[in-house]
N, C-alpha and C positions, 0 to 999 in steps of 0.2 A: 364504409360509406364514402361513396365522392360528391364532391358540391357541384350540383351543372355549374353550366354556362350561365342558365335563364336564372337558378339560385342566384349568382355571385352578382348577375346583374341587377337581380330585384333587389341584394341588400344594396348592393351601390346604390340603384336608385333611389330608395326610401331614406338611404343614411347622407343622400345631397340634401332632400326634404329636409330632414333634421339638423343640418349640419348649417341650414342656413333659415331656421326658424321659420320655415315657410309653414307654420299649422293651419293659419287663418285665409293666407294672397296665396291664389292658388297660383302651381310655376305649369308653365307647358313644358310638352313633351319635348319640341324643340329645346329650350334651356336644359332641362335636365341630360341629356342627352349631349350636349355641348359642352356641361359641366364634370361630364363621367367618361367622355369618351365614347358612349355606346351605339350603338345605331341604333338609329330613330326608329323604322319600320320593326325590329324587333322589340324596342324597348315598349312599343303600341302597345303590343300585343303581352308582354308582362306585365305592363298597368292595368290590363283589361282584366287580368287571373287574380291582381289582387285588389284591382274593386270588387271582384266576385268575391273575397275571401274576407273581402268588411275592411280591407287595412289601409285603405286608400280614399277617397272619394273624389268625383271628375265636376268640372263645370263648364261647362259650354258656352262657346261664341265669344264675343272681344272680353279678354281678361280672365279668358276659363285657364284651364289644367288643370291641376290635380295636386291637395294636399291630403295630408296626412290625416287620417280619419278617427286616430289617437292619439293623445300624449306619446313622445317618442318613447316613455319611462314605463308605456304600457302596451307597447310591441315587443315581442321577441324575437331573435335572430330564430327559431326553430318555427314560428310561423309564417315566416317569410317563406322558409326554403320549401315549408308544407304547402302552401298555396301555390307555389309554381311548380314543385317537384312532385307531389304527395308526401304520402307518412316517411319519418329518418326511420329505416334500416339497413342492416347491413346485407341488406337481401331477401328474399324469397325463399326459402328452406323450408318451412312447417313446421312443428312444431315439437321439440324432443320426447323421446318417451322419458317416463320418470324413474327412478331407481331402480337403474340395472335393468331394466326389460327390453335394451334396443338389440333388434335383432339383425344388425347391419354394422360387425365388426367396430361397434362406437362409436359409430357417425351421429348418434345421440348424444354424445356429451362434445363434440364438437358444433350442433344445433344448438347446447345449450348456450356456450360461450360466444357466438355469432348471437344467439338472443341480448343476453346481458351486455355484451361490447354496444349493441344498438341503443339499448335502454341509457347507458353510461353517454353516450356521444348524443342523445337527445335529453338528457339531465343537465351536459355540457351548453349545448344551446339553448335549453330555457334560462340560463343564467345570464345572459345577455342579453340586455336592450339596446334598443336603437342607440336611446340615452346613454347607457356605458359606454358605447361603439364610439359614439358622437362627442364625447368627454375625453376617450382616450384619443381619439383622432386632432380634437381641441389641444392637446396636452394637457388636460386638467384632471387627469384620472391614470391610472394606470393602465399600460397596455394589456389585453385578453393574455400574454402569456404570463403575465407575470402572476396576474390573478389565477390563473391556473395553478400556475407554480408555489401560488401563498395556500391552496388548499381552498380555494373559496368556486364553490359549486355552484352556488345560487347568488347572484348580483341583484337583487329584488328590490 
């Protein structure tokens, strides 16, 4: 799996949201945008995928933009990337046959392992929340590798 562009900028943008308690003052596009580096005209148009996707919510006219439409502690990095990406896989492939019946010199059990490597890398991302993201970016938490590395799957 690779992360877009529109991914890596939707967690940036939600994890400014978080990172500076905005759940209730909504921030505009502009600030957030100024705070991540991203550009604005793009960044529209990835706030717009994830009001559609329920993760955001917008408010119009003097004092509008856009906060966070949950708790940071109950977003996950794997919904972020599914609203602007679609579903984590490792691709398009179909689906293996099951025990021994592929008829394509074992490109069956390399189906099967692009399945599960996708399953494991979207188990990886439901373990983070904004929250974790926003704690270890704070310093108050450990960073995603470490937690990786300690065995810990689920950060819930």
């Amino acid at each position: 799996m690779r992360v877009s562009s529109k991914g890596d900028y939707a967690c940036r943008a939600l994890l400014s949201l978080a990172l500076h308690d905005e759940h209730t003052v909504p921030t505009s596009v502009r600030d957030i945008a100024e705070r991540t580096a991203l550009p604005q005209p793009y960044l529209e148009q990835i706030l717009l995928a994830l009001k559609g996707a329920g993760l955001v919510r917008s408010k119009r006219g003097v004092g509008g933009g856009y906060v966070l439409a949950r708790s940071p502690d109950q977003i996950r990095i794997s919904e972020i990337l599914s609203a602007v990406d679609g579903p984590i896989t490792l691709g398009d492939f179909g689906e293996p046959h099951q025990d021994g019946a592929c008829d394509h010199e074992g490109q069956c059990v390399l189906l099967a392992i692009w399945k599960a490597s996708g399953e494991h890398m979207r188990q990886i991302l439901d373990g983070f929340t904004l929250q974790t993201v926003a704690d270890a970016a704070r310093g108050i938490a450990p960073w995603p590798k470490a937690l990786a590395d300690a065995g810990i799957a689920s950060v819930r």
